[in-house]
C-alpha positions as CSV (number, residue, x, y, z in Angstrom):
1,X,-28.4,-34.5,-18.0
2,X,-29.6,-31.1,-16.5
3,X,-27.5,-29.2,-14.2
4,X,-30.2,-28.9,-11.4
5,X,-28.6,-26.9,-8.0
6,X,-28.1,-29.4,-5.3
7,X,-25.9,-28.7,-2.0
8,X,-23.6,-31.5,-3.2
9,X,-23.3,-29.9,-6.6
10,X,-23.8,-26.8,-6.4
11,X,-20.3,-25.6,-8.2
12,X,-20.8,-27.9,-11.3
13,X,-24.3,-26.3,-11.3
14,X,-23.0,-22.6,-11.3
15,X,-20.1,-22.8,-13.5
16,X,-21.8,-24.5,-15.9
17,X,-24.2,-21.4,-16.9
18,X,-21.6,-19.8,-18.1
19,X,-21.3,-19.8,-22.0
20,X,-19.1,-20.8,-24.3
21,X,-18.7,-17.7,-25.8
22,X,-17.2,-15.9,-22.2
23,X,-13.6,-14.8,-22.1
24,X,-11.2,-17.5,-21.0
25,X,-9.6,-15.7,-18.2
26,X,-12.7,-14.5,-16.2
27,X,-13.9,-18.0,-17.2
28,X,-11.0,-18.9,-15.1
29,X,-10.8,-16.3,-12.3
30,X,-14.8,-16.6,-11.6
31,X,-15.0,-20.5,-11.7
32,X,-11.9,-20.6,-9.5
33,X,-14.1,-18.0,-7.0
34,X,-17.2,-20.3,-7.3
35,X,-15.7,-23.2,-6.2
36,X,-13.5,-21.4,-3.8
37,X,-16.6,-19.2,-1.8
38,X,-18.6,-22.2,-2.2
39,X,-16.5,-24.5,-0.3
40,X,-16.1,-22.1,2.3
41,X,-19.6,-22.0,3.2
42,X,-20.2,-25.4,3.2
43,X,-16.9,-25.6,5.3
44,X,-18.0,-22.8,8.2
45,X,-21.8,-23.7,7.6
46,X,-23.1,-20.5,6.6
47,X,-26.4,-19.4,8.5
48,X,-28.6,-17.8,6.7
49,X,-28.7,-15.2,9.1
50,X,-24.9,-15.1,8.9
51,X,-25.6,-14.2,5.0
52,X,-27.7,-11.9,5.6
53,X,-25.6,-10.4,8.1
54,X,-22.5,-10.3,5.5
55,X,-24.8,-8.8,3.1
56,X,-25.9,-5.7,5.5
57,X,-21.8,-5.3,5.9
58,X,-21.2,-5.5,2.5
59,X,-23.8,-2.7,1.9
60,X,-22.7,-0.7,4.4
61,X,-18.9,-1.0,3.0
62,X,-20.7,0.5,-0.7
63,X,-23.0,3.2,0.8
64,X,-19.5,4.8,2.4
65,X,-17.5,4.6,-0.4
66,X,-17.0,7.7,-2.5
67,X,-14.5,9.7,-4.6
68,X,-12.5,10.5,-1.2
69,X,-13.1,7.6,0.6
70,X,-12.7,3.7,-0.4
71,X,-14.0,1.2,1.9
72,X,-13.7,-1.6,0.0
73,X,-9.8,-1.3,-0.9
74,X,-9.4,-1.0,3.1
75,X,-11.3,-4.0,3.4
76,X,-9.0,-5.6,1.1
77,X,-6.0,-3.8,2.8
78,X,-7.3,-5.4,6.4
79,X,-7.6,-9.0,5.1
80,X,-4.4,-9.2,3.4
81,X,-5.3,-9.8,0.3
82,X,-3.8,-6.0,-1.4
83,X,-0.5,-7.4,-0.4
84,X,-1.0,-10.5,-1.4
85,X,-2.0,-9.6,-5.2
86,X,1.0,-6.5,-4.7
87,X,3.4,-10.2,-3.9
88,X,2.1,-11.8,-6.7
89,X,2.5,-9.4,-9.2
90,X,5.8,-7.7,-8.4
91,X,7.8,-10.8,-7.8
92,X,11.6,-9.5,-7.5
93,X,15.0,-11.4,-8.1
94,X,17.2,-11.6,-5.3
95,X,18.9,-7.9,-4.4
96,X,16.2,-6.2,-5.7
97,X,14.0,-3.8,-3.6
98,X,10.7,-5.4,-2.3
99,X,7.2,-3.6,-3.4
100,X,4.6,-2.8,-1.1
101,X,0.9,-1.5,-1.6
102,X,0.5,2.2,-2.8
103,X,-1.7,3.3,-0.4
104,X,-5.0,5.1,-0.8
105,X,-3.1,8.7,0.0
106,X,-1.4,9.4,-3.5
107,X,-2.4,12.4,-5.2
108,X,-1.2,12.5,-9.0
109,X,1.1,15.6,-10.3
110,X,3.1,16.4,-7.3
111,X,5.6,19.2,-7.8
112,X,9.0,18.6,-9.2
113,X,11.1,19.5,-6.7
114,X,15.3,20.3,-7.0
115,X,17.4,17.6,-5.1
116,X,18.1,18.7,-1.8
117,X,15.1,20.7,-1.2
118,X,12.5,20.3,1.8
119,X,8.8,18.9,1.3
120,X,7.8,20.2,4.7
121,X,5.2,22.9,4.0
122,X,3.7,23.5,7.5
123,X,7.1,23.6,9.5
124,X,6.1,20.6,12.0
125,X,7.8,17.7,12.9
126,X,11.3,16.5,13.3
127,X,12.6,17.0,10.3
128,X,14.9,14.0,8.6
129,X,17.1,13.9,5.7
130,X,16.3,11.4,3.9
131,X,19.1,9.9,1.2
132,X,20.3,7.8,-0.5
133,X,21.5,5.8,-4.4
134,X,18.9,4.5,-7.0
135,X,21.0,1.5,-8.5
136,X,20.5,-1.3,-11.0
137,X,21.1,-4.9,-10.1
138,X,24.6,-4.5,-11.1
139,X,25.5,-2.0,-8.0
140,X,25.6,0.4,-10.8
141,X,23.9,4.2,-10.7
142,X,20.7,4.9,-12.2
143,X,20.3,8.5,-13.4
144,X,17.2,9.9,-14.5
145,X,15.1,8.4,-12.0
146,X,11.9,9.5,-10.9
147,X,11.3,9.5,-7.5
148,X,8.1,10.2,-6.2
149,X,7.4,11.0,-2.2
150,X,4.9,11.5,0.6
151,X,4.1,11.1,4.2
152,X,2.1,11.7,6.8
153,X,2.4,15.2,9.1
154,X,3.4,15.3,12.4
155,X,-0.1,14.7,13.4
156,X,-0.6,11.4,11.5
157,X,-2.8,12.9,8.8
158,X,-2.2,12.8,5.2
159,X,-2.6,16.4,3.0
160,X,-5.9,14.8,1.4
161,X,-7.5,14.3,4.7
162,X,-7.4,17.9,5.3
163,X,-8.2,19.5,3.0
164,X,-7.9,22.9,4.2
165,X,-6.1,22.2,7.1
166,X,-3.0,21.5,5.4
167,X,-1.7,22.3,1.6
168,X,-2.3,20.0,-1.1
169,X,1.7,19.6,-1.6
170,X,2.4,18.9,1.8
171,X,5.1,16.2,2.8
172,X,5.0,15.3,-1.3
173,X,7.3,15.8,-4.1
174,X,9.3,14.5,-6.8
175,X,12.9,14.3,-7.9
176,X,15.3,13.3,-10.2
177,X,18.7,11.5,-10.1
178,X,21.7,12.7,-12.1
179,X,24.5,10.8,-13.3
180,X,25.2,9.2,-9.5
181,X,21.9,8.0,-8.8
182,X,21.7,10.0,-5.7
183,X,18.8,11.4,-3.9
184,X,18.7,13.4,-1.1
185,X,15.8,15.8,0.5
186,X,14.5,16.7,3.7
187,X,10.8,15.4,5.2
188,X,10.2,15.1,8.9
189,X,9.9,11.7,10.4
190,X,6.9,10.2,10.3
191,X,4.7,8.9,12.9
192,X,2.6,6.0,13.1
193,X,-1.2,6.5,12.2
194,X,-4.6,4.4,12.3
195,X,-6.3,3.7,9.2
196,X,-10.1,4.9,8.8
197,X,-11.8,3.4,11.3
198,X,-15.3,4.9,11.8
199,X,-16.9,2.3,9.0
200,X,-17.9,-1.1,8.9
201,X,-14.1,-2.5,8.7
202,X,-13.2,-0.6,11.7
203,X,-16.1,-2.0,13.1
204,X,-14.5,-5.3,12.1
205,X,-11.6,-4.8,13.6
206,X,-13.0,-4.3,16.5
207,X,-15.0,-7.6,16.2
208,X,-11.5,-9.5,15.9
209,X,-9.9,-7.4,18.7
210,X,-7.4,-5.7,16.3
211,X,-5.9,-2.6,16.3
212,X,-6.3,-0.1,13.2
213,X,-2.6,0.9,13.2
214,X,0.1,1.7,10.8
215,X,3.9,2.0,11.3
216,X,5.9,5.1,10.7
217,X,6.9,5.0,6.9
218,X,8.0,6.9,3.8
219,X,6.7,6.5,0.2
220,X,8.7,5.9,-2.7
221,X,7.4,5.6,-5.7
222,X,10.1,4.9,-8.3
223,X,10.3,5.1,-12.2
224,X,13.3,4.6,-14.8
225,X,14.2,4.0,-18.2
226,X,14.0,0.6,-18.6
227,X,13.4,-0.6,-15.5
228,X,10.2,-1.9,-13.5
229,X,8.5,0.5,-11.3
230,X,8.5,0.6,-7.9
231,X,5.9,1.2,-5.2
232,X,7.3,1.2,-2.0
233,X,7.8,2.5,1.9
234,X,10.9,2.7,4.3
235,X,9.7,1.7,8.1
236,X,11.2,3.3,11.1
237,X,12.1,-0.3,12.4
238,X,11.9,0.8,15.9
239,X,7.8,2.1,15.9
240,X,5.4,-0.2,18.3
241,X,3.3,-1.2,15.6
242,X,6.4,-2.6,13.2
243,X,5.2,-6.0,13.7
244,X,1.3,-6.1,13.6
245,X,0.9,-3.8,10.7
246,X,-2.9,-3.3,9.8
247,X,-2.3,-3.5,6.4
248,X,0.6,-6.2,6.3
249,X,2.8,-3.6,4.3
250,X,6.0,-4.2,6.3
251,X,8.6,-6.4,5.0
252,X,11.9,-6.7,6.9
253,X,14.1,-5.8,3.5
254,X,12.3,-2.6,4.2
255,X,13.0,-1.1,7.6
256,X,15.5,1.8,6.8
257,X,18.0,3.4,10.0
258,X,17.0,6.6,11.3
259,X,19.5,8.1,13.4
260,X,19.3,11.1,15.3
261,X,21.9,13.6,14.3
262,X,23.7,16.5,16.8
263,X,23.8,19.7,15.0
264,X,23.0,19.2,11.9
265,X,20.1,20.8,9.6
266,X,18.0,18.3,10.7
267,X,17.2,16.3,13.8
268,X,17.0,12.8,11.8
269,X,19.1,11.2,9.2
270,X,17.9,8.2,7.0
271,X,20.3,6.5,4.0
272,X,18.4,3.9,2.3
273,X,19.5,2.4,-1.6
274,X,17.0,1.6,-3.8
275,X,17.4,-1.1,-6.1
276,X,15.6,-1.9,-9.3
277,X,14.6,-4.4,-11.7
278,X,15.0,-4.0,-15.4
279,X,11.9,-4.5,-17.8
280,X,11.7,-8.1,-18.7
């Protein structure tokens, strides 16, 4: 019998075009996503001019893409669906720090920095000293850990979106644990930011009445011997937008104490343990 398109069978009709010869996963992934986006539109009742609509968005999203710029990962970002494949894949036993998405603001090769030393380039902010232990499941030290860092400046802006303005290496560095698994260094305390939202999914957002905002974090990006990585923030627990991140990136394991400190070297102190999972 020939597979000819009808409304009632239209996923039977798609999936089975494809031939025998295809790989077995994306034989999997792309029948799942036929039968998944076509039930949704019979669901909703697409509208032609609906499609056409999406379409024009979905162009719009490509044409503003570039090497500095990715409109599609924020789309993803937006609609949950980063943190939901970042859940999926880094699945962590009980104790164990929780992941989070990286971020589109990483820049590769930071400097290696000594422990102890400041990331602040530009001298603005209220600086923080941020510490803490890298441990293993057990409770016990980790040393030779890499620890990888970044923020945003006082202003909310990350290095790479000023070029120019700020240096490359601002609010970034990387460190490494000794035999206690400590880490200690001094940032400023970050500030809450909106993502990009001059494109078509700030546009969005403003079609669902939602705001573009981020809450105050940290990075961590972490790396051991024998361990999983990690790919991570700490939240200042107290910021407005805590609970209604854009980017669903805060998890409650995850909001780390800052506590104002009288005459000390910096205005803020942050102690947060990081706890990893070994390689399976």
């Amino acid at each position: 019998m020939l597979d000819y398109f009808t409304e009632q069978a239209s996923v039977e009709a798609v999936c089975a075009r494809t031939g025998d010869a295809a790989d077995p996963r994306l034989r999997q992934v792309l029948h799942a996503l036929v039968a998944h986006l076509h039930a949704f539109v019979k669901d909703v009742g697409l509208t032609q001019r609906e499609w056409e609509a999406a379409i024009a968005f979905l162009t719009r999203t490509g044409q503003i893409s570039g090497a500095e710029r990715q409109e599609f990962v924020l789309l993803s970002d937006v609609l949950g669906v980063s943190m939901l494949v970042d859940a999926i894949g880094n699945r962590r036993p009980a104790g164990a720090t929780e992941n989070t998405v990286l971020g589109p603001f990483h820049v590769e090769d930071a400097p290696l920095r000594q422990m102890g030393d400041s990331i602040v380039l530009d001298g603005k902010g209220e600086t923080c000293l941020y510490t803490g232990r890298v441990l293993d499941l057990n409770g016990q030290a980790i040393e030779g850990a890499r620890i990888e860092v970044w923020s945003d400046n006082a202003e909310g802006y990350y290095s790479v979106q000023q070029p120019g303005l700020q240096d490359k290496w601002n609010n970034r560095g990387i460190f490494v644990t000794g035999s206690d698994g400590r880490y200690e260094f001094t940032g400023i305390k970050p500030v809450s930011y909106p993502i990009p939202d001059d494109g078509p999914v700030g546009a969005l957002l403003a079609f669902l009445h939602r705001h573009p905002n981020r809450p105050a974090h940290m990075h961590f990006l972490i790396t051991a011997p024998g361990c999983q990585r990690l790919v991570t923030h700490t939240f200042v627990g107290d910021d407005p937008w805590i609970g209604s991140d854009a980017v669903f990136g805060v998890k409650a394991t995850l909001l780390a104490p800052f506590e104002p400190v009288q005459g000390g070297r910096t205005a803020w102190l942050s102690t947060f343990d990081f706890v990893l999972t070994p390689l399976d």
